[in-house]
C-alpha positions as CSV (number, residue, x, y, z in Angstrom):
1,X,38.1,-7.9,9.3
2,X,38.7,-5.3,11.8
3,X,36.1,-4.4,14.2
4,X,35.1,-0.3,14.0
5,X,33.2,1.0,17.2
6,X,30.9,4.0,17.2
7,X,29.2,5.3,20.4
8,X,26.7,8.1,20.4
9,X,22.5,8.4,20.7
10,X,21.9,9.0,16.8
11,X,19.0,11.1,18.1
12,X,18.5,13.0,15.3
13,X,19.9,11.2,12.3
14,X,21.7,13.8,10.0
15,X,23.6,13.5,6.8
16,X,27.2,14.3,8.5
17,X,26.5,10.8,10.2
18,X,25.8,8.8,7.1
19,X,28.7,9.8,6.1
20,X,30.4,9.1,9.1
21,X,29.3,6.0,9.1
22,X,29.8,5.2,5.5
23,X,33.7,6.1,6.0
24,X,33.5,4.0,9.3
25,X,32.6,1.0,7.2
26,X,35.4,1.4,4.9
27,X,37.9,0.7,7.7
28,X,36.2,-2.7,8.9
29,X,32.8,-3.9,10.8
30,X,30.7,-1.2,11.9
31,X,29.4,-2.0,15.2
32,X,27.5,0.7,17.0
33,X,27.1,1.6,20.6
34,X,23.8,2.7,21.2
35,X,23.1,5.3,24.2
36,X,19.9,3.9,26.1
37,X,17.6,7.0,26.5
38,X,18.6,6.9,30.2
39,X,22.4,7.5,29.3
40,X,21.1,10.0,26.1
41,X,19.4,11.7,29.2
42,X,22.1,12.0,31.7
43,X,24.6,12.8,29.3
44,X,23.2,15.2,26.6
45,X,20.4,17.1,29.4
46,X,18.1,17.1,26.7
47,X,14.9,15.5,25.9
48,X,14.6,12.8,23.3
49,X,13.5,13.1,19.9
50,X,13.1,9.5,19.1
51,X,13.0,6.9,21.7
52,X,15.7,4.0,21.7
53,X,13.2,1.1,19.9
54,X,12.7,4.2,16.8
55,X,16.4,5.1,17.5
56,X,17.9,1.6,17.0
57,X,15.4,0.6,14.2
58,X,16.9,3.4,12.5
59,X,20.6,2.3,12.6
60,X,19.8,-1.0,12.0
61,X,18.5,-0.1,8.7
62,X,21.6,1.9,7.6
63,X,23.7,-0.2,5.2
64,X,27.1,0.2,6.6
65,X,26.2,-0.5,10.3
66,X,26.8,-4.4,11.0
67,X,26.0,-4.5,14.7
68,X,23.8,-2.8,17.3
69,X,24.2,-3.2,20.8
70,X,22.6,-0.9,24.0
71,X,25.3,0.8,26.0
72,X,25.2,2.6,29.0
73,X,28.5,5.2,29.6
74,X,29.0,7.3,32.0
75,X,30.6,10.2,29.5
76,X,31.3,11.4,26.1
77,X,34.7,10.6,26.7
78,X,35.0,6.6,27.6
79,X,33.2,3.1,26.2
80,X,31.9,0.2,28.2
81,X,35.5,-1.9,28.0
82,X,33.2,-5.1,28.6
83,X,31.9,-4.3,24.8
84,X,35.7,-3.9,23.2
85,X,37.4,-6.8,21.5
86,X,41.4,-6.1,21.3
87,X,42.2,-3.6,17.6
88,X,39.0,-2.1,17.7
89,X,39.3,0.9,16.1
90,X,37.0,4.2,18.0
91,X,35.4,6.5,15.4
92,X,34.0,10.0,16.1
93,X,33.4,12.9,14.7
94,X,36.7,14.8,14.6
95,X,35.2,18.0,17.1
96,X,34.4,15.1,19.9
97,X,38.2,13.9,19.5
98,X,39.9,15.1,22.7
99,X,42.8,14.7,25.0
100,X,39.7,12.8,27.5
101,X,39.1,10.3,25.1
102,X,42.9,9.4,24.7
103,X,43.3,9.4,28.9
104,X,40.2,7.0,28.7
105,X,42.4,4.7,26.6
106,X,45.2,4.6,28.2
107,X,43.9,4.3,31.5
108,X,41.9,1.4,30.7
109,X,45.2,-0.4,29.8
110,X,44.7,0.5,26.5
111,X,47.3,2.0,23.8
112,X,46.2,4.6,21.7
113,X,48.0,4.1,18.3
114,X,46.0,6.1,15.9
115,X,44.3,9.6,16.9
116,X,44.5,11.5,13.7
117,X,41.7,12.9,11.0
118,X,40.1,10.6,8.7
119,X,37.9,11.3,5.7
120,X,37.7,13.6,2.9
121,X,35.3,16.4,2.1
122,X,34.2,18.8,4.4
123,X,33.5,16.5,7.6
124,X,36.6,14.5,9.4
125,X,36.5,12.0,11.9
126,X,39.4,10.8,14.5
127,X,40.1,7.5,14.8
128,X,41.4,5.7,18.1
129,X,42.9,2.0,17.8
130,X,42.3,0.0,21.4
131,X,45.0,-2.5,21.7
132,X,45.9,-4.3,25.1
């Protein structure tokens, strides 16, 4: 089974990400890339609604999420490489899908092969295929 890869802070747990979720799981094993509240911090400029223990609980218990693992990135736009396996397919929401996300990939030696919209109803997602 493919592996599907998901980064974000899930700070405030909304239905658009069930369901983003639930379509991620329909293209292989979920495996999400928690933000640590430092990275939620530096990145979003916000203050935290739930702290990473609550935050990661909380994934954990959704049914179509297989794995969760800490990450700390340095931007919306890139992953930690160390956590990719080869095919992994990059899931986001389809307004976080831009042309920094794509340069990430190729950059890191990585071919983009499908940026494109995803699921039905009134939310899409983009989806990014890493292959070396």
């Amino acid at each position: 089974m493919s592996q599907v890869v998901l980064s974000a802070s899930f700070d405030n747990l909304q239905s658009r990400h069930m369901r983003l979720l639930q379509e991620a799981h329909k293209l292989g094993e979920v495996h999400v890339l928690l933000w640590s509240d430092q990275t939620v911090r530096a990145i979003e400029e916000k203050d935290l609604k739930f702290p990473q223990v609550e935050r990661q609980y909380f994934v954990e218990a959704i049914r179509y999420v297989d794995h969760v693992s800490l990450a700390d990135v340095s931007s919306r736009d890139n992953l930690p490489l160390q956590q990719i396996e080869k095919g992994t397919t990059w899931v986001l929401e389809e307004y976080h899908a831009n042309s920094e996300k794509e340069a990430f990939c190729v950059n890191a030696d990585r071919k983009v092969q499908r940026f494109c919209g995803a699921y039905r109803r009134s939310k899409s997602a983009a989806l990014i295929t890493l292959t070396r």
